[in-house]
Each structure stands twice: as structure tokens, then as C-alpha cells.
C-alpha positions in Angstrom: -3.9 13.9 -2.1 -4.9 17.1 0.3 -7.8 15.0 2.1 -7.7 15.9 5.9 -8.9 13.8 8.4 -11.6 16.3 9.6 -12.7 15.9 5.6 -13.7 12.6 6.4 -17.0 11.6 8.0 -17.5 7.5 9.0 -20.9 6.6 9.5 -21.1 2.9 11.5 -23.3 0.5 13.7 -23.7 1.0 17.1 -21.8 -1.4 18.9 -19.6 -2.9 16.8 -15.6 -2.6 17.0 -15.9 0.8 14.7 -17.0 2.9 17.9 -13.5 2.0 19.3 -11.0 1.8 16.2 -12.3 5.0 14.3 -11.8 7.4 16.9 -8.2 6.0 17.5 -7.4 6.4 13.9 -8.3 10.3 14.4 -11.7 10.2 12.3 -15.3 11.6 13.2 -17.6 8.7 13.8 -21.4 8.6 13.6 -22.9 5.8 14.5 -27.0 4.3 13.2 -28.9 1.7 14.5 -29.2 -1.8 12.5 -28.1 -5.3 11.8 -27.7 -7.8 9.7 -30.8 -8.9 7.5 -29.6 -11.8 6.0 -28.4 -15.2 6.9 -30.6 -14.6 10.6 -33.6 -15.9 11.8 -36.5 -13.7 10.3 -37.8 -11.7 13.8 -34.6 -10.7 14.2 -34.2 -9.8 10.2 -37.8 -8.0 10.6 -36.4 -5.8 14.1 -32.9 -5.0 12.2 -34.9 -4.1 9.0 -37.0 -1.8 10.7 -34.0 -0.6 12.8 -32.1 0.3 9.3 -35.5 2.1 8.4 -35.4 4.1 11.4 -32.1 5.3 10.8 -32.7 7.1 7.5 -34.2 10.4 9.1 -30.4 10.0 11.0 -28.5 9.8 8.0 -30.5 12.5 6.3 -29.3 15.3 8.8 -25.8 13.9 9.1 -25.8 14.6 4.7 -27.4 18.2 5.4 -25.0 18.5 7.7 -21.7 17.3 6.6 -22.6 17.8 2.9 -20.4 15.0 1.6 -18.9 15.5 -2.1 -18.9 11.7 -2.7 -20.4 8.6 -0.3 -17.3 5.6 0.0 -19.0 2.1 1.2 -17.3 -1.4 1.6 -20.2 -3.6 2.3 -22.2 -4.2 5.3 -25.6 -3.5 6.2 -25.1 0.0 6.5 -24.6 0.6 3.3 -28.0 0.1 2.0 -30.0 3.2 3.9 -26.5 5.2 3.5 -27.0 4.6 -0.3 -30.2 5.0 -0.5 -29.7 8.9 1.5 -26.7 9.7 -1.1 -29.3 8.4 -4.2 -31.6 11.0 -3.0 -29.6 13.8 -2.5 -27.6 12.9 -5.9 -24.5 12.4 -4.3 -22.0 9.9 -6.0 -21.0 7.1 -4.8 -18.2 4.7 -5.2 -17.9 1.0 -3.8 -14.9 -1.2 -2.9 -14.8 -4.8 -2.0 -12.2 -5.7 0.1 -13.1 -9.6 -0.1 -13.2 -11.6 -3.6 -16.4 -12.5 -3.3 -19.0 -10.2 -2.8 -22.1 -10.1 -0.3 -25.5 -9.3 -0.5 -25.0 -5.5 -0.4 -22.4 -5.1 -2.7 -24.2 -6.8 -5.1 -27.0 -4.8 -5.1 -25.1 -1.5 -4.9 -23.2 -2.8 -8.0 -25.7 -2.2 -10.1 -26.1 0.9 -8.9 -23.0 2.4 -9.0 -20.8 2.6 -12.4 -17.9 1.2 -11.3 -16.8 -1.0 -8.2 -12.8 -1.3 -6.7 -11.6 -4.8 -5.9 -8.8 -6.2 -4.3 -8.0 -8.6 -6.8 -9.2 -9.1 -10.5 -11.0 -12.6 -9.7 -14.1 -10.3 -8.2 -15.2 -9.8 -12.0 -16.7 -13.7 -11.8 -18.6 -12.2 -9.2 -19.6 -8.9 -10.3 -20.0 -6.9 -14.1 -16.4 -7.4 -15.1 -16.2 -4.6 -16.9 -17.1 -2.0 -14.0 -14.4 -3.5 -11.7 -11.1 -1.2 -11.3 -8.6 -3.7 -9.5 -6.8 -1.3 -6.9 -5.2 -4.4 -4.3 -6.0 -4.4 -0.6 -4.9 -1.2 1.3 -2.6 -2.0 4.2 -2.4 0.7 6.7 0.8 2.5 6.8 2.0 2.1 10.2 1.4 -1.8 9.5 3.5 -1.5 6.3 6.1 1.1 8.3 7.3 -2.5 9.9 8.5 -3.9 6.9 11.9 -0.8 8.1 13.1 -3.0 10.7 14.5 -6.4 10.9 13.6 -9.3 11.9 15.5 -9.7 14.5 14.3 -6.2 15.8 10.9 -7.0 15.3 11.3 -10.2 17.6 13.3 -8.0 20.5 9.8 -6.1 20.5 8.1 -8.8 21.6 11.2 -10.2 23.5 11.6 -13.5 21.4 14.1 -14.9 20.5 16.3 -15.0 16.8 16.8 -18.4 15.2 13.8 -20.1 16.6 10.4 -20.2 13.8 7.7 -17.9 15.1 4.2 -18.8 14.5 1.7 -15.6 14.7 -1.7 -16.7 15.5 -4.8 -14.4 15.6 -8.6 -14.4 14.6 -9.8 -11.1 14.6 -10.5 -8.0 16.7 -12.9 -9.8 18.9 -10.9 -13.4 18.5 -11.8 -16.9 17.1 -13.1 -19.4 20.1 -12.5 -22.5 17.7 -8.6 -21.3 16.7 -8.0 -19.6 20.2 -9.2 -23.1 22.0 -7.6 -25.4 19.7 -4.2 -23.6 19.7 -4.5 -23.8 23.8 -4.8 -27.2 23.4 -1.2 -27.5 21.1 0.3 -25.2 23.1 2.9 -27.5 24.9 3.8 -29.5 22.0 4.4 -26.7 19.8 6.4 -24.6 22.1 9.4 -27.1 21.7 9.9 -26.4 19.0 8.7 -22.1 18.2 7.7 -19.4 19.7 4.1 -18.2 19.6 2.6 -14.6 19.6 -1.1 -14.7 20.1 -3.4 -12.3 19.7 -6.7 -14.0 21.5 -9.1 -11.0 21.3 -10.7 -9.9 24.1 -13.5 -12.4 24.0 -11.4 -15.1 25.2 -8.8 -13.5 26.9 -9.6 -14.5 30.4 -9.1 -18.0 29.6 -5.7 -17.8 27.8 -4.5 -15.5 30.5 -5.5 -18.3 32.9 -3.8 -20.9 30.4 -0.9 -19.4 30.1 0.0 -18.7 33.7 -0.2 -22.7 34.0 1.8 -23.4 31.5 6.0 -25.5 32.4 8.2 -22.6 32.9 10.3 -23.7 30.0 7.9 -23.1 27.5 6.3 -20.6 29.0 9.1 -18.4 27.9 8.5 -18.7 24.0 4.6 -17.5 24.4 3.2 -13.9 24.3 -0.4 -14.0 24.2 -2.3 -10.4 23.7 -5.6 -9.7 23.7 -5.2 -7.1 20.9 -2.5 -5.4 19.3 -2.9 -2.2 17.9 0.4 -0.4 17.1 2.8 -3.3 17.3 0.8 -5.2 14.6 3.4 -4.5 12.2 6.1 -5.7 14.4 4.4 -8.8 14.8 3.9 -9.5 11.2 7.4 -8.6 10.6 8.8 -11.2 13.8 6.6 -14.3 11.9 7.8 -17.0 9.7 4.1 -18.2 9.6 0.6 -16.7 9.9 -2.4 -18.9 11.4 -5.8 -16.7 11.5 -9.6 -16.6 10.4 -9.8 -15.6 6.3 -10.7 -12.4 6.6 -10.2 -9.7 4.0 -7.4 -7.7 5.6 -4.6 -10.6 4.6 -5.9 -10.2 1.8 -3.2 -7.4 2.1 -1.1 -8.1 5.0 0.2 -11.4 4.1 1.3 -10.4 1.0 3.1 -7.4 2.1 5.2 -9.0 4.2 5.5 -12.2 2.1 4.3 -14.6 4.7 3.0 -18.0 4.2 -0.5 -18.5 6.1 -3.1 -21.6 7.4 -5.8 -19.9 7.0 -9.3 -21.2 9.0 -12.5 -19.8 7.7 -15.1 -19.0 9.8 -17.2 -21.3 9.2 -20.8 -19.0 9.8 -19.6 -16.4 7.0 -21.2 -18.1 4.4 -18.4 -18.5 2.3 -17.1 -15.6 2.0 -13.7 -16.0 3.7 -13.5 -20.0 1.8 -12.6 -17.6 -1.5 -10.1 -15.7 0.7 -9.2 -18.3 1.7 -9.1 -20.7 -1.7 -7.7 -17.3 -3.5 -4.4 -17.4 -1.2 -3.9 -21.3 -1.4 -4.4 -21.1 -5.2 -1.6 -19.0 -5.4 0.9 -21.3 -3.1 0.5 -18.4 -0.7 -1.5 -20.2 1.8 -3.0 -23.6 3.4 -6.4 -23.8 4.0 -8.0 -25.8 7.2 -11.6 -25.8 7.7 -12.6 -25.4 11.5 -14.4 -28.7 11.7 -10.7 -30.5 11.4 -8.8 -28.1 13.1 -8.4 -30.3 16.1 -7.4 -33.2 13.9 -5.1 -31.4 11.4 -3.4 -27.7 13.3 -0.6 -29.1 15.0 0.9 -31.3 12.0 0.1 -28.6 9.4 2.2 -26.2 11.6 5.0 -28.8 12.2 4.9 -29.7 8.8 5.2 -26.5 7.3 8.4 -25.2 9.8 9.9 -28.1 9.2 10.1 -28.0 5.3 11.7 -24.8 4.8 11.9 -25.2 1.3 7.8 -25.2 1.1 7.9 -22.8 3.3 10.5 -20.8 0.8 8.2 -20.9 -1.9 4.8 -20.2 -0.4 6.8 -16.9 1.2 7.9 -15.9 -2.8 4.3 -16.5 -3.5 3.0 -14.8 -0.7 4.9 -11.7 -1.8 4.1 -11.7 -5.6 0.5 -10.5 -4.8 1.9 -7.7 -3.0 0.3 -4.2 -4.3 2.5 -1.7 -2.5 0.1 1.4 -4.0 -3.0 -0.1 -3.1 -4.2 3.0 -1.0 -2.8 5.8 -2.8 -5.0 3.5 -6.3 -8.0 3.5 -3.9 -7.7 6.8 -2.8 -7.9 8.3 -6.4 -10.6 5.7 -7.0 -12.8 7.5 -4.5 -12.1 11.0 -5.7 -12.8 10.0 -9.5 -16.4 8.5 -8.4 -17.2 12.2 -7.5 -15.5 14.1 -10.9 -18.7 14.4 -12.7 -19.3 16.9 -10.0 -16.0 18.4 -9.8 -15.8 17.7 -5.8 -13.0 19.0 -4.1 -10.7 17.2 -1.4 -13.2 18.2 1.3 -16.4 16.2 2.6 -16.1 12.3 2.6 -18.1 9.9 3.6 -16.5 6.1 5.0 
């Protein structure tokens, strides 16, 4: 649509995984002070507040500056002084909510903005319904470019082998000590039987480096643990037969586009946001839900029981791929340049 990356300006919190991952995408990065304000203890609500505070001058002379045509949030605690900046300086904004259910931002912001993109039409029991624009989850295209290859040469990346069910376990960029630990603890068993890639994060990556070095040497041959993957992603979708990870928005997307079946493990301090991921997946025969208090109990069954029945298996992968919205980026995309029509912006000057 003629937007440059240099047309984009993203504006994040200081020491989170943004200051990383934005710059390797190619984008400009500013980063504010703050935290979250809600669901913590309330000195530390009262420090982040005042940290959020603080940062308005900031965002004021990164506006001046950059002179954004429209401002693009997606929740977070950010959002609130960046909103608050674009208000003042009448800049439009638009809003998307990459989970179903919204959180405390969002919901302010909705009544604020005129209309709000979703990933999937169930947001409107959570929002006005009739300022939601249902645009899908948008899967990054060199995630998608995997769905090209085979199987079979998705599996050679990772130097697996064909015929044998692969399980891809992961629970976000900085890992999911509950998952990551109780998967350890499986790890024999379920080797006999599949091949594992895991992507740990690098929280806990010294101890499943140290666990997999002691693992029999004839197992140890069907497990490839990583502590993050950033361009073989997509190959490692595309080598799975089954998905086991946190609830988090992004398979929201990904699962779908490559029609995988998923146990999916919320986290269980998010309030509750990734149990309507989650519950959104499973209510489409997509998914399984487990909830991290019985994931000791229940993992290692709920795997072998779902490679084992391949006709389940079958029909949660037909399911999976039925929610698949293959334009969900280019939608979004338009989404963001039609919040900003009533001032005729141009293609130049946006704001993440």
C-alpha cells in the first residue's frame, strides 16, 4: 500500500522484548518509561503511574517530531499517555485487538476511538459491537512464506525425521517455566514415540541445555531444543503435526494458517485473557485446553492421546484451518489508513 518502513515510527517500553524484535524487523524504535498499573501491588502501580506520567513530555517531541498522520495501538500500557499525546494534538487514532477479550486499555480507548479491529467477531460481547471491523490475526509473511515447502522439507531443516509425529512446543519469547519444566519431565517417555522441537526461551535455556545433554542417546536424537527461533519459525510450524504453547494471541493466527491442532496452557497470571484464546480455539475443535495447575497430571496423556487418534487429530487440523484469514494484514493495513481519511493522510508517518 506504498507505506515504507522508515514511514513507520514504534513507540515501546524500555526493557521489554520490543527493544530487540523491532529493530530486526527494520523499524525505528522509541522507547518510554512505564509499567503495568493494573493487576500489581499498588506502590509499584503508584511508581509505574508516575513513570507513564513522566513520559508524556517524551512522547510530545517524538509527535513534533515525527508528525504522525494517524496513531496505531494494540493494547498495553503504553497506549494510554500515547493516546492521550495523539488526542491533544488531534491526531486519529485507530485500535486493534489481537486477543478476543479485551484489557483494561483497550477498553477505555474504545470509547474513544470510532471504530476498533478484531481478530475475530466474538470481541463484539466484549466491546460496542457495532464499532468492531473483524480483520483476522495478521501472520507475518515470512512465517506464512513456510506454508511453500513440504513437510518433509520443513523437517530436513530441523534435521528430523519424516513419518514420525512432531510435537512443537513453545511458550513465548521469554519461555513458560511451568510448560518448559513439565515437558523436561515427559521428555523420555514421549520421545519413543515423536520427535520434539522446543523453543524454551531464553529464561530457561540453561537448564534445558543441561537436560538435554543427559538425556539416552537414543532419544536424544528426536529433540531440538532452541532458545528462540526467529526465521525458522515458519519451518517449524510447517514440520508440526501438533502445537503445545501458552494462549497467546499470535495463534490466534498461526495455528490456523497452518491448520494445526494445539493444547493450549494459559498462563495462568493473565487474568483471563489467554482462557478466551484459549476456550475460542477449543470451541471450534481447533484446540485442547489444559490449565497449568494440571499440566503435570494431564500433558503427557493429552499428547499421546491426540498422536494416537489420528482421526481426532484429522478433524481438529480441518478445524484449525477453517479460521484461517489469509488477508488479515493487507484488511488491517487498510484499517489503519481509513482511521486517518477524515484527514486525508498520506502513506507517510505512522505510529505502532
Amino acid at each position: 500500500m506504498g507505506v515504507a518502513t522508515s514511514d513507520v515510527l514504534w513507540v515501546g517500553t524500555r526493557g521489554q522484548m520490543e527493544e530487540e524484535l523491532v529493530p530486526r524487523a527494520g523499524l525505528r524504535l522509541e522507547t518510554i518509561a512505564g509499567g503495568p498499573v493494573v493487576g500489581v501491588g499498588g506502590r509499584r502501580a503508584a511508581v509505574n503511574l508516575g513513570r507513564l506520567a513522566w513520559s508524556l513530555s517524551r512522547l510530545n517531541r517524538l509527535y513534533r517530531a515525527f508528525r504522525p498522520d494517524v496513531l496505531f495501538m494494540t493494547g498495553g500500557y503504553v497506549t494510554a499517555p500515547a493516546a492521550l499525546v495523539a488526542w491533544l494534538r488531534r491526531v486519529p487514532a485507530g485500535v486493534y485487538l489481537p486477543d478476543i477479550e479485551p484489557g483494561a486499555a483497550i477498553k477505555t480507548l474504545s470509547r474513544l476511538t470510532g471504530r476498533i479491529a478484531c481478530t475475530a467477531a466474538e470481541s463484539r460481547a466484549f466491546l460496542p459491537a457495532a464499532k468492531v471491523v473483524v480483520t483476522g490475526y495478521p501472520v507475518r509473511p515470512e512465517i506464512r512464506a513456510a506454508l511453500t515447502m513440504s513437510q518433509v522439507e520443513a523437517l530436513a531443516r530441523f534435521d528430523l525425521r519424516p513419518g514420525r509425529p512432531t510435537v512443537l512446543v513453545f511458550g513465548g519469547s521469554r519461555g513458560a517455566r511451568s510448560l518448559n519444566r513439565t515437558l523436561l519431565a515427559i521428555l523420555a517417555t514421549l520421545l519413543a514415540e515423536a520427535q520434539v522441537i522446543h523453543v524454551s526461551g531464553r529464561l530457561d535455556w540453561p537448564e534445558v541445555e543441561t537436560r538435554a545433554s543427559q538425556l539416552p542417546a537414543e532419544v536424544r536424537t528426536y529433540y531440538r531444543p532452541y532458545a528462540y527461533l526467529h526465521e525458522e519459525m515458519g519451518a517449524a510450524y510447517r514440520a508440526a503435526d501438533l502445537v503445545v504453547a501458552r494462549a497467546g494471541a499470535s495463534l490466534l493466527g498461526e495455528c490456523p494458517a497452518f491448520g494445526l491442532p494445539a493444547v493450549l496452557v494459559p498462563y495462568p497470571h493473565a487474568w483471563r485473557y489467554q482462557k478466551v484464546n484459549a476456550d475460542y480455539l477449543v470451541g471450534r475443535g481447533a484446540a485442547v485446553r489444559l490449565d497449568d495447575e494440571r499440566l503435570g497430571q494431564e500433558l503427557l496423556p493429552t499428547i499421546q492421546g491426540l498422536l494416537r487418534g489420528t482421526a481426532r487429530l484429522a478433524a481438529m487440523r480441518t478445524a484449525a484451518r477453517a479460521l484461517d484469514r489469509p488477508a488479515a494484514a493487507r484488511q488491517l493495513a487498510r484499517f489503519i489508513l481509513d482511521c486517518g481519511a477524515n484527514q486525508k493522510i498520506r502513506p507517510t508517518g505512522t505510529t505502532a
